[in-house]
Structures are given as structure tokens and as C-alpha cells.
FIZA-417237 format. One record per residue (C-alpha): x, y negated, z negated. Coordinates in nm, 4 decimals. Example, Ala and Ser with C-alpha at 12.3 -4.5 7.8 and 13.67 -1.06 7.14 Angstrom:
<recs>
<rec <1.2300, 0.4500, -0.7800>>
<rec <1.3670, 0.1060, -0.7140>>
</recs>
This chain:
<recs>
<rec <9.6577, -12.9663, -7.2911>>
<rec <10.0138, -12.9442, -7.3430>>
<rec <10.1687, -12.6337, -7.4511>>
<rec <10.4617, -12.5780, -7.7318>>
<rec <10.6262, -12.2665, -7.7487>>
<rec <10.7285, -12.1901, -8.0735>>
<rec <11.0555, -11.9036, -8.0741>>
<rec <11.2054, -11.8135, -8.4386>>
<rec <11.5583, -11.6525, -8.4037>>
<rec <11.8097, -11.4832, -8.6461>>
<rec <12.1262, -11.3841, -8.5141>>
<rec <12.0006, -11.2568, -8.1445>>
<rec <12.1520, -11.5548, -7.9172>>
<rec <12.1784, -11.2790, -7.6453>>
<rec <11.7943, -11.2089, -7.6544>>
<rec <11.7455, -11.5959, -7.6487>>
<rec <11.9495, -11.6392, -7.3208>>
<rec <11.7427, -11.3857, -7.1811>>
<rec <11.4144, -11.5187, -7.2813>>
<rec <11.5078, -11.9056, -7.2450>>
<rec <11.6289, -11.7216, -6.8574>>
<rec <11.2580, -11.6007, -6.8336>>
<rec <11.0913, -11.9127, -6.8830>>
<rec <11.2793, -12.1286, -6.6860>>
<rec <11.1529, -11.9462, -6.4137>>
<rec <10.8398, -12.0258, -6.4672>>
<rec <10.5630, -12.1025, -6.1851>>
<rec <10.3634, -12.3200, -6.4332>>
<rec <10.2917, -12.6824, -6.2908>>
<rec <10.2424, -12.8551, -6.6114>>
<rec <10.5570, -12.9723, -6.8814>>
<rec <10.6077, -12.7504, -7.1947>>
<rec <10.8166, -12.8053, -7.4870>>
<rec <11.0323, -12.5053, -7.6264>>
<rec <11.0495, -12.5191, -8.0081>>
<rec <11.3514, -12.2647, -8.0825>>
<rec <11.3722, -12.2394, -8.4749>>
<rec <11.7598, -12.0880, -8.6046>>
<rec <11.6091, -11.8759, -8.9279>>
<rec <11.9853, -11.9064, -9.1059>>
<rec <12.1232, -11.6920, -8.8486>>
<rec <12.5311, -11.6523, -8.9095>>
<rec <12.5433, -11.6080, -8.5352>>
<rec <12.3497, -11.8720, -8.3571>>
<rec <12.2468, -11.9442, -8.0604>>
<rec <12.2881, -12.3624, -8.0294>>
<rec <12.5333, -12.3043, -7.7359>>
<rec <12.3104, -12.0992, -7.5330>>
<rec <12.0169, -12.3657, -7.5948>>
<rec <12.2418, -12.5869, -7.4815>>
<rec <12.3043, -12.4491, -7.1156>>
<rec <11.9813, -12.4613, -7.0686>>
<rec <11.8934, -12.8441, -7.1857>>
<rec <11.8737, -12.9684, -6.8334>>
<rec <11.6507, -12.6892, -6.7106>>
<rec <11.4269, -12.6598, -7.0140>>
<rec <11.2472, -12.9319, -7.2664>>
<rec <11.3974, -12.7553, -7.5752>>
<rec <11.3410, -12.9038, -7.9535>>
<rec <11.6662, -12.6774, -8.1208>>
<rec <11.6189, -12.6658, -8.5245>>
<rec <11.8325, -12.5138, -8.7791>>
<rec <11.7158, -12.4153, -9.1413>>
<rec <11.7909, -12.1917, -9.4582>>
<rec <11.6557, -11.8175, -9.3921>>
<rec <11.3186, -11.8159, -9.5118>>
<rec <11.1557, -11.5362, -9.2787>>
<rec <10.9392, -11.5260, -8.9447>>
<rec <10.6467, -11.6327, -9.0714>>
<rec <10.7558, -12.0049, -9.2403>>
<rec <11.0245, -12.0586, -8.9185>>
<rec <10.6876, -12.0267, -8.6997>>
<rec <10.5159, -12.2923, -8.9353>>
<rec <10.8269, -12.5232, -8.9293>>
<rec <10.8482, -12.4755, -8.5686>>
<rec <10.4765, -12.5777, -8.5317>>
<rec <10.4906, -12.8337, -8.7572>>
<rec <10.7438, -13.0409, -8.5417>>
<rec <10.5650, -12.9695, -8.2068>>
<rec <10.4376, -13.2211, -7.9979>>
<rec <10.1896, -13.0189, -7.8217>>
<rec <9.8619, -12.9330, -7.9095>>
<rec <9.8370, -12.5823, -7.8561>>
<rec <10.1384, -12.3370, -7.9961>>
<rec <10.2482, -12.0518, -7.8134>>
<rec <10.4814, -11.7746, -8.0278>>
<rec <10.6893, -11.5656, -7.9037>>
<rec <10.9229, -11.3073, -8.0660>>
<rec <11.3159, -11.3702, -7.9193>>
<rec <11.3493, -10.9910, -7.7977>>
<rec <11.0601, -11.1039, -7.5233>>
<rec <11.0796, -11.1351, -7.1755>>
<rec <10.8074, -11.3806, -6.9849>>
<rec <10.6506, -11.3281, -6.6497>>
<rec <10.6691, -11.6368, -6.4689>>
<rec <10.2841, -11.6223, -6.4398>>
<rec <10.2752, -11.6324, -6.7858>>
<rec <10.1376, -11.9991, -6.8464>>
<rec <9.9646, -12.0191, -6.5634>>
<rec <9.7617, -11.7068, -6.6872>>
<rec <9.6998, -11.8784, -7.0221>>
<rec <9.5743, -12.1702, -6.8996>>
<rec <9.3296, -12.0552, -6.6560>>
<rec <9.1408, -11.8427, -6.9578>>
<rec <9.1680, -12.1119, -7.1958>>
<rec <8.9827, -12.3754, -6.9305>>
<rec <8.7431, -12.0893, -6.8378>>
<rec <8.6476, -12.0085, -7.2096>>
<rec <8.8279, -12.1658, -7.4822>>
<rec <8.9223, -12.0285, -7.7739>>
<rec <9.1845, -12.1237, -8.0914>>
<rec <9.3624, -11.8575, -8.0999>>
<rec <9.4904, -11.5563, -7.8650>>
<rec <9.7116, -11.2918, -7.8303>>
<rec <9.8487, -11.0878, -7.5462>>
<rec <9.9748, -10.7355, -7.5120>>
<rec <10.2778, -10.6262, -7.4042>>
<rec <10.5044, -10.4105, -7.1241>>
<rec <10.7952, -10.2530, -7.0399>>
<rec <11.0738, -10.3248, -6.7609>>
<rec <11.2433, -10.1107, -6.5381>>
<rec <11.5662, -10.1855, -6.6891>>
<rec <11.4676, -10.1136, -7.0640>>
<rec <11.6876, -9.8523, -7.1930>>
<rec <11.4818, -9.4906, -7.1799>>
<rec <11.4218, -9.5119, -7.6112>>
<rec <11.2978, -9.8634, -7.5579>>
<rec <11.0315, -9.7397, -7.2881>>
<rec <10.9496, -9.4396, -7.5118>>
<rec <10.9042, -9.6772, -7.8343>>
<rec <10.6910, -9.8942, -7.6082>>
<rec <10.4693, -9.6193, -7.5231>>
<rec <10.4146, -9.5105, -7.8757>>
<rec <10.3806, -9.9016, -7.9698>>
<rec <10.0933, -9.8968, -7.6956>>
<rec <9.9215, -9.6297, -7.5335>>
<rec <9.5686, -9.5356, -7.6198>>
<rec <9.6983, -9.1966, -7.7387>>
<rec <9.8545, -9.3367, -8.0203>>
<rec <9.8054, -9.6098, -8.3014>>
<rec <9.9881, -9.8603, -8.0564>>
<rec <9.6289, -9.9060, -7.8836>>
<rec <9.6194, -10.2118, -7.9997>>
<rec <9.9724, -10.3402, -7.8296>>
<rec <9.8354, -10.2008, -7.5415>>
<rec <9.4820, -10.4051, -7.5069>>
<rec <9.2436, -10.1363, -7.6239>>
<rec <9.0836, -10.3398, -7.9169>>
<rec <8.7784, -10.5554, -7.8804>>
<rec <8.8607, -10.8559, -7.6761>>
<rec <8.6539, -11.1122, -7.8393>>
<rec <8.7694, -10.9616, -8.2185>>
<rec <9.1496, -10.9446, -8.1624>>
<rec <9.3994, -10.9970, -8.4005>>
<rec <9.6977, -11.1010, -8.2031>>
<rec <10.0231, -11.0078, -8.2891>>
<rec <10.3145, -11.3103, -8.3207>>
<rec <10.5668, -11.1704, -8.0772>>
<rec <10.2566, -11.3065, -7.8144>>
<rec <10.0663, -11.5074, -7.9687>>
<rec <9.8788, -11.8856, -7.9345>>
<rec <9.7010, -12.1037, -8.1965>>
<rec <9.5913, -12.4693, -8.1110>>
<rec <9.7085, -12.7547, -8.3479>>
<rec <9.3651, -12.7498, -8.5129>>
<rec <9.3309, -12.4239, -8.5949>>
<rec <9.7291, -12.4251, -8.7564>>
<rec <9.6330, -12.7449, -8.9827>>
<rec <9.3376, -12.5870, -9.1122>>
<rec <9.4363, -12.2385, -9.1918>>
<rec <9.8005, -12.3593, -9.2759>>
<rec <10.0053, -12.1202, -9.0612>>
<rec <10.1413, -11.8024, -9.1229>>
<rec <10.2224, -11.6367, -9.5071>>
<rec <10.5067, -11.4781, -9.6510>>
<rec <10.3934, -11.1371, -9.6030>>
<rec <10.6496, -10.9767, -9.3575>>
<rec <10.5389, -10.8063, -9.1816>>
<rec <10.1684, -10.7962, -9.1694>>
<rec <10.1270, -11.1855, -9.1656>>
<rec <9.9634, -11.2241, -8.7817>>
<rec <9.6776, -11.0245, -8.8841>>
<rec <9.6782, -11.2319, -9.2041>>
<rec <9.6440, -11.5179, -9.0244>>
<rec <9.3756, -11.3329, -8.7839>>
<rec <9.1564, -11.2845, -9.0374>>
<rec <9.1961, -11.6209, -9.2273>>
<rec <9.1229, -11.7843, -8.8996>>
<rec <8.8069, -11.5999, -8.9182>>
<rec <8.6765, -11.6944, -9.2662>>
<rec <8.7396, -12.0393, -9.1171>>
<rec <8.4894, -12.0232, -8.8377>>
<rec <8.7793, -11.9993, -8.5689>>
<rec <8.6783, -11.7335, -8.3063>>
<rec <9.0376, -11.4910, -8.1197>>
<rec <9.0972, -11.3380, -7.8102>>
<rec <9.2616, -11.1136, -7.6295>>
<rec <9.4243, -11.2567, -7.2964>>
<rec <9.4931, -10.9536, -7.1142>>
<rec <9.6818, -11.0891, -6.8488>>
<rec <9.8814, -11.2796, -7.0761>>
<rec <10.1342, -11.0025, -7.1201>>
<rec <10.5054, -11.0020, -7.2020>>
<rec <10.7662, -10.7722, -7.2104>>
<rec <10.9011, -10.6902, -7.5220>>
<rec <11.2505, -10.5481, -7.5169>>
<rec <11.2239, -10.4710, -7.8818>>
<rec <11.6187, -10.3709, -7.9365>>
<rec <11.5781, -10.1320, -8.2219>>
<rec <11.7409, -9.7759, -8.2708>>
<rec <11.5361, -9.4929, -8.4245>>
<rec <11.6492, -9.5440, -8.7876>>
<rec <11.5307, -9.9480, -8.6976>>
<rec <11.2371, -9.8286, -8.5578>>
<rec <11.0853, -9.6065, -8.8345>>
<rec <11.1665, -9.8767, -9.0925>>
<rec <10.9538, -10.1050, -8.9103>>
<rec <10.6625, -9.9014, -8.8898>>
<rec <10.6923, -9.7992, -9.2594>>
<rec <10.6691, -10.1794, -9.3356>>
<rec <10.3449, -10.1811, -9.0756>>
<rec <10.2079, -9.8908, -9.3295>>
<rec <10.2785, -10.0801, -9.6430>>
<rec <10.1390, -10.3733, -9.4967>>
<rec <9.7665, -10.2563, -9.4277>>
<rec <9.6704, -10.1757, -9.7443>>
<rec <9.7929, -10.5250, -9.8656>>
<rec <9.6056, -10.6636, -9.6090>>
<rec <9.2685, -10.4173, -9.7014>>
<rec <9.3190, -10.5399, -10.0909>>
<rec <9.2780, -10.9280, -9.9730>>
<rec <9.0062, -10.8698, -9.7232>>
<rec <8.7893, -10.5677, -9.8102>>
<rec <8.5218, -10.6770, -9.5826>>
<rec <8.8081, -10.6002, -9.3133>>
<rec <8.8899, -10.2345, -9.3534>>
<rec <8.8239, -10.0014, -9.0600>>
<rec <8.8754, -9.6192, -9.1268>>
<rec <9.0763, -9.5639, -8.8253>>
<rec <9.3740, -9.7567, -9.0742>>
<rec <9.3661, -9.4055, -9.2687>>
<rec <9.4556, -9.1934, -8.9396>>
<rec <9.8208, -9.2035, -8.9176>>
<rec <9.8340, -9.0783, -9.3135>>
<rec <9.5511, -8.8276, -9.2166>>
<rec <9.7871, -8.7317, -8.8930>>
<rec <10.0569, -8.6411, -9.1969>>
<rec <9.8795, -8.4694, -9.4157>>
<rec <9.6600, -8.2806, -9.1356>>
<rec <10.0031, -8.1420, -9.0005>>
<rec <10.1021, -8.0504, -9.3751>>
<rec <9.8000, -7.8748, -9.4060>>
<rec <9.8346, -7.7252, -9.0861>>
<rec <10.1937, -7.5364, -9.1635>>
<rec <10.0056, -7.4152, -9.5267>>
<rec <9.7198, -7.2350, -9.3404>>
<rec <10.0093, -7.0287, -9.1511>>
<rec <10.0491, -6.8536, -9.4870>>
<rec <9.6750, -6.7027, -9.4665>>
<rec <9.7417, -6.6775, -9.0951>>
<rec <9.5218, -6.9103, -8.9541>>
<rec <9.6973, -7.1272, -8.6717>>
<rec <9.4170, -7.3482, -8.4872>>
<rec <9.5214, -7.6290, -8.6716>>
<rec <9.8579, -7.6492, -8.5534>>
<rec <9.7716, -7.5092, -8.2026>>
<rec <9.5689, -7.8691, -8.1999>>
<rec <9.8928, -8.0665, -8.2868>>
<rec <10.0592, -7.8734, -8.0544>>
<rec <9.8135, -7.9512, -7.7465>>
<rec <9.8151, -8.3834, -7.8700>>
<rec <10.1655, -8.3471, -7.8607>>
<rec <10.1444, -8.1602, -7.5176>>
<rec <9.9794, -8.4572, -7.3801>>
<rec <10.2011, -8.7412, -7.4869>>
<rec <10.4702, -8.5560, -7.3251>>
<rec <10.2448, -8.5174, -7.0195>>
<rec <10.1176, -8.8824, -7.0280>>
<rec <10.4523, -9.0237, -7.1035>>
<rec <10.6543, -8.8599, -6.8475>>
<rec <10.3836, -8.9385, -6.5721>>
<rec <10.3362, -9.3091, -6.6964>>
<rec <10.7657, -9.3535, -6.6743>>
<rec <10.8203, -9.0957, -6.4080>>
<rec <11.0655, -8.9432, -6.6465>>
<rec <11.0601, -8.5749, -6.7961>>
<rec <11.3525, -8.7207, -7.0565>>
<rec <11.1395, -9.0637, -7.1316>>
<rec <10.8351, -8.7732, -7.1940>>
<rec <11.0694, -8.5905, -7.4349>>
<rec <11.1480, -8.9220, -7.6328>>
<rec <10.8254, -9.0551, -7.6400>>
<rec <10.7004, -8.7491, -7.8587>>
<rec <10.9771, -8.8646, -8.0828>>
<rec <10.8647, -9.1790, -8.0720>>
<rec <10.4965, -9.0642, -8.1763>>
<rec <10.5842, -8.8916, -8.4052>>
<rec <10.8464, -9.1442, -8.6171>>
<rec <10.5230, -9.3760, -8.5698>>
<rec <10.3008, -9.1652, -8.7172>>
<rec <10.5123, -9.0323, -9.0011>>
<rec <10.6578, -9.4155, -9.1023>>
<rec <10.3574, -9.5309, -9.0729>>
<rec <10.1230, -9.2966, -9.2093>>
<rec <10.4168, -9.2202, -9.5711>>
<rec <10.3897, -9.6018, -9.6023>>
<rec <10.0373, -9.6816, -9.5713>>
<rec <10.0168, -9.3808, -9.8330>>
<rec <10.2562, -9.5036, -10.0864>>
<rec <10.0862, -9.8619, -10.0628>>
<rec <9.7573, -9.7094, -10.0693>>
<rec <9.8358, -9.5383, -10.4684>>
<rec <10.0379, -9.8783, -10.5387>>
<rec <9.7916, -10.1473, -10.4619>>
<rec <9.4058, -9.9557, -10.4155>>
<rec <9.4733, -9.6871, -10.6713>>
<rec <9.6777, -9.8106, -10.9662>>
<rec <9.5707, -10.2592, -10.8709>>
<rec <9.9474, -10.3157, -10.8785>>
<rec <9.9899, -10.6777, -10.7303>>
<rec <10.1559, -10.6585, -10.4149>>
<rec <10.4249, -10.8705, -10.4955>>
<rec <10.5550, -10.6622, -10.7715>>
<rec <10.4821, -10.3210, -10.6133>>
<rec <10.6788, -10.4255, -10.2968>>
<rec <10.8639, -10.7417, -10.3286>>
<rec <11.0656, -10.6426, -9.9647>>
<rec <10.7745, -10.7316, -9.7691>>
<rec <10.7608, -11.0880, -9.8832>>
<rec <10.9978, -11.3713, -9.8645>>
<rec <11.0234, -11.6377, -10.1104>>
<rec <10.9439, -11.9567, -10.0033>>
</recs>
């Protein structure tokens, strides 16, 4: 079995020294290819690739912009492994990381995986408290953070692996951004392909996003699902409503003031009590605490407006995704 790790980059040759640093560090015993695909980036990153040539088997491509997704597929589709590994370029990789993906895959094979992802000491304090709301249990980051079923997990591409076969046959990733790894996911399923989640396989993702970044994103995850639930029905899970249920529970909340009735909001008050609480014991950090309920909340509010807004779009009025939100896909 010989791995190739597919990396699409645009403009972030800092984050690619970094990770290309992380993996050649590596305590795997086997070769690996690096497949590092330049997405049109104005500021690329050939020179870094190049001080690492000697260290590191790297395949360096450049093509027009065309978005995550198709960069993974050309990536992929000049690999000369046969089994793809994809990482995000704002990731980090334990030197175990390999060896920990090769072990499960000779213990119990499967065509595709995903991993969840960590935090270092030296992330700056927002990036530990966007972490925590991108995967503690307490929040809709559960996912991130290994809580969903292992043998039914939809991994996410900043840690992700498909073997050859299963890429030929389902074709790779759409141009749905974001929302095209669980996409992919679920058209792996419909072709008999089974996932898995790898929970050693972890990386850490440095994600380098500022609040304003950060609550864009997780709009675009909101606007995303109901996409998703409009292509695969059979697929919907109600716990996809909670972050707009979140929002509109807290509206509700501040309107039953007027009749004085406050056991709603006392509730909210309590959850967000215990992020603070979790947060600052999990980071050791009152301040990281403090941020993380910022954090929580810009995830559930992005999130939860978005899914909304897609929701009356696509479900309600049967608008077709592509004309209701032509941001979230990328023309091919």
C-alpha cells in the first residue's frame, strides 16, 4: 500500500512550510508521495516545496483557481499511490500519523476515513477557543471531535483518506464549497463503499481565521446542510435543525421576559456557564474560557441564520441551489 498525500493550497506558503516541516518528521517506515496542488494562488509556495525536495517525495502542480474540491481531484488524479490521504494546508501532522493509519487499515480495511482533530500549545488563545467550539461534545463541533458513529463517519477533507478505487468510482469531490466531504461521504455510500473514523489518526489544525473569518465559514457550513438534505433526503438527521433551534430558542427566550417568565434564559445562561467551565478547565485558561463562549456562540448563530435562510431557499420555496446561492459553488 503506498500512500499519496494530496495538499491543495491558495496563497498560504507559510502554512505549507509548516506542514511540509511536520511530515518530514515523520516516524513512518514506508515511502509516501506528497501531491501539493497551487489552486491559482498569487502568492505561491514553489520555493518552499523546493527546500524541502531532498527531504520529501513531493509532486508540485500549478493550475487556474478552480476551488478545494477539483484541486483535491487533480491532485488525486496524478498520484501514484493507491490510497489518497487529504489534508487541509493550515494542518499540522504528528509524526505517528502514518504509522497510525496504517495499522487500522491492515487491521480492518476500509475505503475511506477521516480523522479528528487537536490543538497545540502554541495556537494563539482564539485558535484554541475556535477549536473547542469546532469540537467539543458541548457543541455542534462533536463531530471534529470524534463523537459520531465510528463505522458511519463522514470525514471531513482537512483529514481525510480515500483509496484509488473508491476516487474512480465515485469521481472525487463536487463543486459544492463547502459541504463537498460529506457529499462525497454519502455518495461513497450509495456506492456500496463503507467510512470510518480513525481516531488516532488526528491532526492539528491551526485553522488561521479571525472572528469575522470564522463566522463566515460556519454560515457557509449552515447553507450547506440543507443543500446537502435536498440531494439526499434519506440522510437528514434532526440534530441538523439544533443550531437554528439554539437561535430562535434564545429569541424566544428574551420575548417571554416581557410576561416575566425567565427559565428559558436562566437555561442558556447555565449551557453557557458550562462552556466557560469546560473550556477554561480543558485549556487551563480563565481568558481561553471567556473566548470559547464567543466562539460558541458565533458557531451557533452563523450556523444556525444560514442553515435557516437555506432551509426557506431550497426546502421551502425548491429554489435550485445553484441559483439561490451561487457563492457556495465554483464553476468548473
Amino acid at each position: 500500500m503506498i500512500f499519496s498525500l494530496i495538499i491543495p493550497v491558495y496563497n498560504r506558503p507559510d502554512e505549507v512550510d509548516e506542514l511540509l516541516e511536520s511530515l518530514s518528521k515523520s516516524d513512518y517506515n514506508e515511502a509516501f508521495e506528497i501531491v501539493l496542488v497551487e489552486d491559482g494562488s498569487s502568492i505561491p509556495c514553489r520555493d518552499v516545496v523546493m527546500n524541502y525536495q531532498g527531504k520529501l517525495n513531493i509532486s508540485y502542480y500549478f493550475k487556474e483557481n478552480s476551488g478545494p474540491g477539483d484541486s483535491r481531484n487533480f491532485g488525486m488524479q496524478r498520484a501514484r499511490g493507491d490510497y489518497f490521504i487529504i489534508f487541509d494546508s493550515d494542518c499540522i501532522i504528528p509524526s505517528q500519523y502514518l504509522t497510525e493509519v496504517r495499522k487500522e487499515l491492515d487491521a480492518n480495511y476500509v475505503d475511506c476515513f477521516g480523522g479528528p482533530d487537536k490543538a497545540l500549545d502554541s495556537f494563539s488563545d482564539i485558535q484554541k477557543a475556535i477549536n473547542f467550539a469546532m469540537t467539543s461534545f458541548l457543541t455542534t463541533g462533536g463531530i471534529r471531535g470524534g463523537s459520531e458513529k465510528i463505522n458511519k463517519f463522514q470525514p471531513r477533507s482537512f483529514n481525510m483518506g480515500i483509496s484509488k478505487k473508491a476516487f474512480e468510482a465515485s469521481k472525487g469531490f463536487g463543486n459544492i464549497h463547502p459541504g463537498e466531504d460529506p457529499d462525497l461521504s454519502i455518495r461513497l455510500w450509495n456506492l456500496g463503499f463503507e467510512t470510518r473514523l480513525f481516531k488516532e489518526a488526528y491532526v492539528y489544525h491551526k485553522r488561521r481565521i479571525d472572528w469575522e473569518k470564522f463566522s463566515i465559514q460556519v454560515n457557509k457550513f449552515g447553507i450547506a446542510r440543507p443543500i446537502l438534505n435536498s440531494w439526499y433526503p434519506e440522510h437528514n438527521k434532526l440534530t441538523f435543525f439544533f443550531p437554528t433551534l439554539f437561535i430562535l430558542g434564545l429569541l424566544l427566550a428574551f420575548l417571554l421576559l416581557i410576561f416575566n417568565i425567565d427559565i428559558l434564559l436562566q437555561l442558556y445562561f447555565v449551557y453557557f456557564v458550562i462552556i466557560f467551565l469546560t473550556a477554561s478547565i480543558q485549556n487551563k485558561s480563565i481568558k481561553i474560557g471567556y473566548l470559547s463562549v464567543i466562539a460558541v456562540w458565533k458557531q451557533f448563530f452563523g450556523y444556525g441564520t444560514g442553515f435557516l435562510k437555506s432551509y426557506i431557499k431550497v426546502i421551502l420555496l425548491k429554489k435550485k441551489p445553484q441559483e439561490a446561492f451561487p457563492r457556495m459553488f465554483f464553476k468548473l
